[in-house]
BANU-786338 format. One record per residue (C-alpha): residue number from 0; residue in one letter; z, y, x. Coordinates in nm, 4 decimals. Example, Ala and Ser with C-alpha at 12.3 -4.5 7.8 and 13.67 -1.06 7.14 Angstrom:
BEGIN
resi:resn:z:y:x
0:a:0.7800:-0.4500:1.2300
1:s:0.7140:-0.1060:1.3670
***
This chain:
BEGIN
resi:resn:z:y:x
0:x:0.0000:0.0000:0.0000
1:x:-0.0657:0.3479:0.1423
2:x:0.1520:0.5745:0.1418
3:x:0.1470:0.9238:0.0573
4:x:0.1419:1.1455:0.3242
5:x:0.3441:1.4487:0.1747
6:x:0.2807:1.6788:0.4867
7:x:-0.0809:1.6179:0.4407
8:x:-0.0864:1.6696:0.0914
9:x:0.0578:2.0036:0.1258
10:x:-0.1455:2.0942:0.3362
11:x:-0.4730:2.0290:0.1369
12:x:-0.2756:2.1572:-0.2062
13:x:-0.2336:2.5174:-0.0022
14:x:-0.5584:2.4501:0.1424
15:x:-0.7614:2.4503:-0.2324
16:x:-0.5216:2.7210:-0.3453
17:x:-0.6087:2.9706:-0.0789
18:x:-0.9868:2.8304:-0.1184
19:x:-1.0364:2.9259:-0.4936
20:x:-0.8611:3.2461:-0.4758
21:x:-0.9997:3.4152:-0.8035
22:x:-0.9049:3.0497:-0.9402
23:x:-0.5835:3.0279:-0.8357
24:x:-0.4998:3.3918:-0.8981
25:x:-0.5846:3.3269:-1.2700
26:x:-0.4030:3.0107:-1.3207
27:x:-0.0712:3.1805:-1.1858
28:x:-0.1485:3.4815:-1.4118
29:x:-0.0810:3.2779:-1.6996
30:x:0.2604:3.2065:-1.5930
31:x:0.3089:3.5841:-1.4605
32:x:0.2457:3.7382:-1.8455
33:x:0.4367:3.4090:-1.9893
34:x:0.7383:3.5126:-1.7661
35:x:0.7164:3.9100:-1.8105
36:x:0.6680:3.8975:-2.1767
37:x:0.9931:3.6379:-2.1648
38:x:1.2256:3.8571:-1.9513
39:x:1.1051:4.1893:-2.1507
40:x:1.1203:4.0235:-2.4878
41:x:1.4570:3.9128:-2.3902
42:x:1.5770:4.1787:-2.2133
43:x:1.4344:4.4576:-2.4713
44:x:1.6875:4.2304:-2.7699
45:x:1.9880:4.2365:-2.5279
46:x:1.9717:4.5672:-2.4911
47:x:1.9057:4.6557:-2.8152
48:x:2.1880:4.4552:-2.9342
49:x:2.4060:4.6025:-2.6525
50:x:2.2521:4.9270:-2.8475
51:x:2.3290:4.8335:-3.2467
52:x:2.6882:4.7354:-3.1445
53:x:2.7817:5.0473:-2.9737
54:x:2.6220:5.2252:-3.2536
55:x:2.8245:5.0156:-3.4921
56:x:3.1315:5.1169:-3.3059
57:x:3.0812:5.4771:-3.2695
58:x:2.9684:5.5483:-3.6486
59:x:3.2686:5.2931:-3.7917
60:x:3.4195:5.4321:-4.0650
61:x:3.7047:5.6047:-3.8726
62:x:3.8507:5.7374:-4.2162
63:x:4.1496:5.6234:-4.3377
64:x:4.2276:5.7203:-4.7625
65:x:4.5914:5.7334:-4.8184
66:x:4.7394:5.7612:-5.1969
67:x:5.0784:5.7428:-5.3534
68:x:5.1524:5.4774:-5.5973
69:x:5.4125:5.7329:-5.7472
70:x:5.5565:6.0917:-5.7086
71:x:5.1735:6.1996:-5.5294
72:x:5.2990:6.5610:-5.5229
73:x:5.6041:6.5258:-5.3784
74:x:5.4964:6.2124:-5.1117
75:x:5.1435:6.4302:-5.0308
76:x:5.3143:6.7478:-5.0543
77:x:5.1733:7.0806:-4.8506
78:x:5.3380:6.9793:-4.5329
79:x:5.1553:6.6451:-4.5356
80:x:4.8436:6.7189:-4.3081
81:x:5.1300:6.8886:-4.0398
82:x:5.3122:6.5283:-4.0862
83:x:5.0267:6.3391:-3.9884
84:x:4.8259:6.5191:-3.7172
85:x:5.1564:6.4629:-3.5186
86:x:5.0197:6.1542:-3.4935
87:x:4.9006:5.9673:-3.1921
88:x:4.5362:5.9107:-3.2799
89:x:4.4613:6.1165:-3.5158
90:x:4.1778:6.4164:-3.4858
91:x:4.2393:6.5518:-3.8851
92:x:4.3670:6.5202:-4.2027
93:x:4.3891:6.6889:-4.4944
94:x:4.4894:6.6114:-4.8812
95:x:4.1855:6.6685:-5.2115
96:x:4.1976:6.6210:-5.5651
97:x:3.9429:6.5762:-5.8281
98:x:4.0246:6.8545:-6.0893
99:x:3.8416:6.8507:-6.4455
100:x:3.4870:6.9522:-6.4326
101:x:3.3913:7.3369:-6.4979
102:x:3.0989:7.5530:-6.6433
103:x:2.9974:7.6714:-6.3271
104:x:2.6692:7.9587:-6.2651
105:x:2.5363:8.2016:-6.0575
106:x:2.2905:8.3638:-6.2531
107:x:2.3974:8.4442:-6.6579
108:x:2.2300:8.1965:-6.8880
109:x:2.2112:7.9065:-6.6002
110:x:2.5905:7.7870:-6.6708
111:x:2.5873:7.3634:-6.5123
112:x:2.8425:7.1618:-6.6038
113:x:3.0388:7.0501:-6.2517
114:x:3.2589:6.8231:-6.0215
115:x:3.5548:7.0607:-5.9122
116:x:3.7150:6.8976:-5.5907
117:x:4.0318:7.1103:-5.4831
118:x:4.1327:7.0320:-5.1182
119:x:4.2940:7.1910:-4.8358
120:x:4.1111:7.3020:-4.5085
121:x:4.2034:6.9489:-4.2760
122:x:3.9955:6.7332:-4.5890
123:x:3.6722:6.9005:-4.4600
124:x:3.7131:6.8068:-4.1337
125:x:3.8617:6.4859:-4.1571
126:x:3.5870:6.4178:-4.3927
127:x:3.3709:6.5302:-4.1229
128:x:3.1464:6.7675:-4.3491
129:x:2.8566:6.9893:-4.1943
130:x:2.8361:7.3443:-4.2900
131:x:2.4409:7.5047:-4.3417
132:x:2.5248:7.8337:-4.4241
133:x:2.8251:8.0552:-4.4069
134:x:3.1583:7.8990:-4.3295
135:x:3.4249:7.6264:-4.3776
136:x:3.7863:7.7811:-4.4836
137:x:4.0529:7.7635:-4.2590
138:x:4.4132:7.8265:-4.2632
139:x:4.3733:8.2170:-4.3007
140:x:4.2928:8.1720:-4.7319
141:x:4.6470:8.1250:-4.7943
142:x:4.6693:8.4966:-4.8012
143:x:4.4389:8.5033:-5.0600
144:x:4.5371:8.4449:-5.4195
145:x:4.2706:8.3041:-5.5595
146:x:4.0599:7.9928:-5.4498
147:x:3.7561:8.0312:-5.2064
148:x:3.4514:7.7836:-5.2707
149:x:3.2368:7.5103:-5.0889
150:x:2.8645:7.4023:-5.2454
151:x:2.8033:7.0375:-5.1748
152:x:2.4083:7.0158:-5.1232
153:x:2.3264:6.8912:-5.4705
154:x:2.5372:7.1237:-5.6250
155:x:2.3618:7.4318:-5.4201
156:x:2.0354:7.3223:-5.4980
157:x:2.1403:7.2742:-5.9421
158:x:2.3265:7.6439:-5.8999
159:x:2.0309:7.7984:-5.6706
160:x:2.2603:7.9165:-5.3841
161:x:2.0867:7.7572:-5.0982
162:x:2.2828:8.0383:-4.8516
163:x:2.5602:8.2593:-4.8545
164:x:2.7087:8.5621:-4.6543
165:x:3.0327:8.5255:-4.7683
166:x:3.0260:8.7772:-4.9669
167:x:2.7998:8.5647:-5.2826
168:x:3.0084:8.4605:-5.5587
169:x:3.0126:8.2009:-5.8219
170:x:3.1454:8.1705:-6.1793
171:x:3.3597:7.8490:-6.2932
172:x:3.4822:7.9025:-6.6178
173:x:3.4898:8.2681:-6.6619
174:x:3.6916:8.3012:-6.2993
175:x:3.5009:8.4834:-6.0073
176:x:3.5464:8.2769:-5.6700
177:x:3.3782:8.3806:-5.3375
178:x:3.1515:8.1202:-5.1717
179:x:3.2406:8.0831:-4.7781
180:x:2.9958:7.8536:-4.7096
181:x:2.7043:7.5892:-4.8174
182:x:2.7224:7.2164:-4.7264
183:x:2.4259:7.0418:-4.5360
184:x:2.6511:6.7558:-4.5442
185:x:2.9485:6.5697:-4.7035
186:x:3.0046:6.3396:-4.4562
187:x:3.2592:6.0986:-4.5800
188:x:3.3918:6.2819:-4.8836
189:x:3.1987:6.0399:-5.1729
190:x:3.0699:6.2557:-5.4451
191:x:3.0885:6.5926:-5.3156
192:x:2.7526:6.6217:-5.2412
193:x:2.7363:6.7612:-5.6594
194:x:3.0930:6.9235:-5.6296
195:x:3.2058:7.2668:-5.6006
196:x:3.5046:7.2491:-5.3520
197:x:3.7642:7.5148:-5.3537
198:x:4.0676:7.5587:-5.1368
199:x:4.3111:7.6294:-5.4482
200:x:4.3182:7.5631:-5.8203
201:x:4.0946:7.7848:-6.0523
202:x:4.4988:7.9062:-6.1372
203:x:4.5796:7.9521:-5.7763
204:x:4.7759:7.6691:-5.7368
205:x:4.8370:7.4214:-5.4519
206:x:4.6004:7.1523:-5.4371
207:x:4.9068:6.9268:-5.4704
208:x:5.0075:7.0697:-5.8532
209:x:4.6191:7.0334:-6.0385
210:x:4.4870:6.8974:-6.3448
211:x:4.2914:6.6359:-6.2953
212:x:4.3511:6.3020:-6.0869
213:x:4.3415:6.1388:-5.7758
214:x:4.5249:6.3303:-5.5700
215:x:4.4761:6.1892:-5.2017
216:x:4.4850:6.2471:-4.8059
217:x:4.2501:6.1976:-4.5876
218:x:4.2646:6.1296:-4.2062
219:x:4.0066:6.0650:-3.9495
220:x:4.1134:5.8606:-3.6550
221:x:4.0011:5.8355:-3.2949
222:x:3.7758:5.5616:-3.2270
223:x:3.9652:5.2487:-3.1635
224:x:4.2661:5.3818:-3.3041
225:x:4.2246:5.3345:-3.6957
226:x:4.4589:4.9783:-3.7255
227:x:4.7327:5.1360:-3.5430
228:x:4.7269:5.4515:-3.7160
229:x:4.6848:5.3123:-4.0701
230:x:5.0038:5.0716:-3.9441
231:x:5.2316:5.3958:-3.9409
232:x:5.0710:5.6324:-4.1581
233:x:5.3334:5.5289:-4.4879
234:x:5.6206:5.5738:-4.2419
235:x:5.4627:5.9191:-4.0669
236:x:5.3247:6.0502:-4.4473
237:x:5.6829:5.9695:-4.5993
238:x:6.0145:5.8093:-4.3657
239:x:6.2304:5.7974:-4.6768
240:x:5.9487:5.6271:-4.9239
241:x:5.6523:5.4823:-4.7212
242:x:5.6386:5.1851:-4.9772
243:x:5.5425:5.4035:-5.2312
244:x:5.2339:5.5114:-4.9585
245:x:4.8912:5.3112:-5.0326
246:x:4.6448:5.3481:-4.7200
247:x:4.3207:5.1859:-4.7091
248:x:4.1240:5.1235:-4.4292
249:x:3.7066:5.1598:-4.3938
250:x:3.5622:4.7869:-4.4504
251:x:3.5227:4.5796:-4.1191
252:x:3.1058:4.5857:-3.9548
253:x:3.1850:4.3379:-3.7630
254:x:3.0384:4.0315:-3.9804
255:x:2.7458:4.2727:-4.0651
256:x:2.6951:4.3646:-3.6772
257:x:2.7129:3.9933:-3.5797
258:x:2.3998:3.8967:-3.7720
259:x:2.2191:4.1820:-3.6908
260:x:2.2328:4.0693:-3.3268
261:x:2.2176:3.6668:-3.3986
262:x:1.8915:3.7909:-3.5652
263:x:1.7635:3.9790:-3.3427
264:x:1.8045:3.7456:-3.0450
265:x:1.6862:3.4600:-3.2429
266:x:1.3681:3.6100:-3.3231
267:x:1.3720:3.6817:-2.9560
268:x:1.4378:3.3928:-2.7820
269:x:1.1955:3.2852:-3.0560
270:x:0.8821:3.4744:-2.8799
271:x:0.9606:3.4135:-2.5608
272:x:0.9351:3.0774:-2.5312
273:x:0.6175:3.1585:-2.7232
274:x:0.5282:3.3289:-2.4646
275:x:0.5978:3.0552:-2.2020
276:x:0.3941:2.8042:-2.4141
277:x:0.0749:2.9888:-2.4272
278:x:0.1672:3.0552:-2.0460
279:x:0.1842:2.7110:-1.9863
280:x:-0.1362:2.6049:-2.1995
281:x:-0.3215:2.8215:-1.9699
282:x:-0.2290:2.6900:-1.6414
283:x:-0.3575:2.3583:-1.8348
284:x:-0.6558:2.4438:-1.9436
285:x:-0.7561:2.6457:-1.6112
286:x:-0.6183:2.3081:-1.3958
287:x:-0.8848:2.1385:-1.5980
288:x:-1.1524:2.3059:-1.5719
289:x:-1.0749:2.3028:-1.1569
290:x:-1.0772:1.9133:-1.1963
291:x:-1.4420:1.8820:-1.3773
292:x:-1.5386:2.1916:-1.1105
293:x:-1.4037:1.9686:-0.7929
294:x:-1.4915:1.6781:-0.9111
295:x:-1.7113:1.5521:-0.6244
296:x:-1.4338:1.6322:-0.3843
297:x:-1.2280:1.3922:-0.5629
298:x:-1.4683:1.1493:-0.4993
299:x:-1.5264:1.2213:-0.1533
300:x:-1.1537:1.1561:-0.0992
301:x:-1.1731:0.8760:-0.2750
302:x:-1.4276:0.7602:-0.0913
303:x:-1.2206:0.7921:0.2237
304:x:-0.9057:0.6033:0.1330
305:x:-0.7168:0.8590:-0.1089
306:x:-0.5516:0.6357:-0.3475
307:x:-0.5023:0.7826:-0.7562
308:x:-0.1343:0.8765:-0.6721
309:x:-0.2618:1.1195:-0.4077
310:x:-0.5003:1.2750:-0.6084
311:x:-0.2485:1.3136:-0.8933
312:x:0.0467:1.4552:-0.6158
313:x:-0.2331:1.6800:-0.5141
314:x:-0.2816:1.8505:-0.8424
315:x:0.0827:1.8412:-0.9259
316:x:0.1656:1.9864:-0.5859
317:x:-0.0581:2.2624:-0.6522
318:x:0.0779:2.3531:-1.0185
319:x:0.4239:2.3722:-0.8279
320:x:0.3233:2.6491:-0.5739
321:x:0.1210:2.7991:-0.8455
322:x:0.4092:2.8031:-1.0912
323:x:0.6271:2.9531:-0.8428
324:x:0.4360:3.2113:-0.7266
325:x:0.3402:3.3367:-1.1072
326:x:0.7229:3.3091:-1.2452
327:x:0.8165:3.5356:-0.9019
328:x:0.5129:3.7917:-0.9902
329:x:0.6506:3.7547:-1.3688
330:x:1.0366:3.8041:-1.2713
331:x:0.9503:4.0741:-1.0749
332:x:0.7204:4.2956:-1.3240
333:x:0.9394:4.1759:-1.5817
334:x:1.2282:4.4185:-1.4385
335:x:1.0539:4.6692:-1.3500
336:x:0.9039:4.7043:-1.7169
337:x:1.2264:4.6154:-1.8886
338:x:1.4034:4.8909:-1.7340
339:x:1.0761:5.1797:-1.8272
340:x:1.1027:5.0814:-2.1312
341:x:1.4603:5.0521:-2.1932
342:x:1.5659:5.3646:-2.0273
343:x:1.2432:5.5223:-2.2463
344:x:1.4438:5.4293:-2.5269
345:x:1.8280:5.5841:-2.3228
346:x:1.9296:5.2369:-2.4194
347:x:2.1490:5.0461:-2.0955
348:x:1.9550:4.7281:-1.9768
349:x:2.1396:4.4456:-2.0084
350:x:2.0098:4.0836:-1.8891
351:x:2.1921:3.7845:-1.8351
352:x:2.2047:3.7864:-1.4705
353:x:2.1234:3.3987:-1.3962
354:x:1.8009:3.3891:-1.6022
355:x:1.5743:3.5534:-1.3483
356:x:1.6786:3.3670:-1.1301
357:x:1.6358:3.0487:-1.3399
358:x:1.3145:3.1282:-1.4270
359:x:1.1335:3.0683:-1.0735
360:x:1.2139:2.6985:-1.0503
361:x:1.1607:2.7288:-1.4096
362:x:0.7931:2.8543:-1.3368
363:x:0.7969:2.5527:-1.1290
364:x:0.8618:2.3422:-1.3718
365:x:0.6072:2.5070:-1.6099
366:x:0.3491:2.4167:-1.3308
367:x:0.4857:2.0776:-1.3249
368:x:0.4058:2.0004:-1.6677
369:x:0.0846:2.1785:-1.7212
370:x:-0.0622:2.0084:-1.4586
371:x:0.0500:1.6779:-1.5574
372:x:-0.2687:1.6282:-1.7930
373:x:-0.5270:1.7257:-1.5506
374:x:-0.3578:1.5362:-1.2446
375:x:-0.3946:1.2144:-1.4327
376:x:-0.7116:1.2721:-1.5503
377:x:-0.8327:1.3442:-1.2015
378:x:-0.6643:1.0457:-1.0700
379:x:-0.9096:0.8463:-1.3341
380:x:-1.2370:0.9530:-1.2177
381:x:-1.3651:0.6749:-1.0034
382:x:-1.4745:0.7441:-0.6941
383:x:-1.8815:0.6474:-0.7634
384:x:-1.8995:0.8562:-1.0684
385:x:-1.7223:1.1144:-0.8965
386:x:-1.9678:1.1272:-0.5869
387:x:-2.2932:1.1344:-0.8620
388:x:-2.1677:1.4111:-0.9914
***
């Protein structure tokens, strides 16, 4: 039996590699774009995962509702936003109510029927509301006796007053009340898009002593702080009757932000070893077509003692070196165009740090297997029918 001469054999694989250059260039391509479009594919759902869940954690509800089961005047009394900005944690609070609706109009003849929120200054910023024109109140309208007014958006647009210079003033049944400032958004606060928010009762009254119902604070929390805070609040809002303190906390994104990214990385993962496939298929398919092209140099080995096995090794040997010098080409454009595009998009790269480097022997491998087909159909061709072709 002969045996294979491995030293040899390399040296005739590298031989016919460097001897079809435009042919062997192409065959590695194949496994260069398979590898590229695996690492960006990849790399480009990482990141954008990486992406989703810091934008999960940055824009999670950080608002914290608190109520009183009983006694809401005297548990959120005035001194209640003082009370809880003390608080480790906390970047606002403030206290609302929803009073009964009003007759509200700028113009004579265009009275609309509408929400009346009353809350204190801390609400709009703990609701984190956006002012378009004008002003939010502060502190300084206690000095005033009557209530000053905020237009949600929707409630702007029904009452056409769009803008305001502070010194525009709106009617709610029958009572004059200046408008500080127009709302571009609501943030948190549900339903005040349509409200008209004032900083007192249309009597002049506290927000605490009104009309209507649901009197409640609000706080906004530091990110990463919300558990902790919402742990202490009925002890911070009220020491002598936290029990009677409800607090509810903004639902969890966790469960939603896990199958976004489970998702995402499926579909992936998915397309890249798509990718790899079709890679792979075209190292085959070009490794065949080299086989029918060199046919009569099969035969002429053949011919001179080269037995099936070293034909076959030949090929085989030559879809290895191939294989590795595409995935290397593929890893290393791969990188490159993952981090363009990534930064393109100011997302971080992330990559698991191992598959790179996986996926040179794994390019080997690829080579490996595509050229598994045409090595054993080379090995076939018999020697005469080889050397008439």
């Amino acid at each position: 039996m002969t045996r294979v001469n491995w030293g040899l054999l390399l040296q005739q694989s590298l031989g016919a590699i460097w001897g079809r250059k435009m042919r062997s260039v192409m065959t590695a391509f194949g496994i260069t774009v398979g590898i590229l479009v695996f690492l960006v594919t990849l790399g480009w759902s990482l990141s954008a995962s990486a992406d989703i869940n810091a934008t999960f954690d940055e824009r999670t509800a950080t608002t914290i509702t608190v109520t009183a089961r009983e006694d809401a005047e005297q548990i959120l009394d005035k001194n209640f936003t003082d009370r809880v900005t003390k608080m480790q944690g906390v970047k606002a609070a403030g206290r609302y109510s929803s009073a009964p609706q009003a007759d509200c109009h700028t113009h004579p003849g265009e009275t609309q029927t509408t929400p009346i929120i009353v809350a204190d200054p801390g609400f709009l910023q703990a609701s984190g509301m956006k002012v378009k024109s004008g002003r939010f109140f502060d502190k300084s309208i206690e000095r005033i006796p009557g209530p000053v007014a905020l237009l949600g958006p929707t409630a702007a647009n029904n009452l056409d007053m769009t803008t305001t210079d502070g010194t525009t003033r709106i009617i709610c049944d029958g009572k004059s009340i200046p408008v500080f400032g127009v709302l571009s958004s609501t943030g948190q606060a549900a339903g005040a898009s349509s409200a008209v928010i004032i900083s007192k009762n249309l009597d002049g009254s506290d927000v605490s002593y009104q009309a209507g119902e649901g009197l409640a604070g609000v706080v906004e929390t530091e990110l990463g702080a919300t558990k902790k805070v919402a742990a202490a609040l009925p002890y911070a809002v009220s020491a002598r009757h936290s029990e009677l303190v409800a607090v509810r906390m903004p639902p969890s994104t966790e469960e939603l932000r896990g199958k976004v990214t489970t998702s995402l990385n499926t579909m992936a993962i998915g397309v890249s070893i798509l990718s790899l496939v079709v890679g792979a298929i075209g190292i085959m398919t070009t490794t065949l077509t080299s086989v029918i092209e060199r046919t009569t140099e099969i035969g002429l080995r053949r011919s001179l003692g080269a037995r099936p096995r070293h034909i076959a090794c030949q090929f085989i040997i030559e879809g290895v070196f191939l294989g590795g010098i595409g995935a290397f080409f593929g890893v290393l454009l791969g990188l490159v165009s993952l981090l363009v595009l990534v930064k393109l998009q100011g997302w971080t790269p992330v990559m698991y740090p191992l598959i790179p480097v996986l996926l040179i022997p794994g390019g080997m491998i690829i080579g490996i297997l595509s050229s598994l087909v045409p090595a054993l159909r080379a090995a076939k061709i018999p020697p005469a029918a080889a050397l008439r072709h």
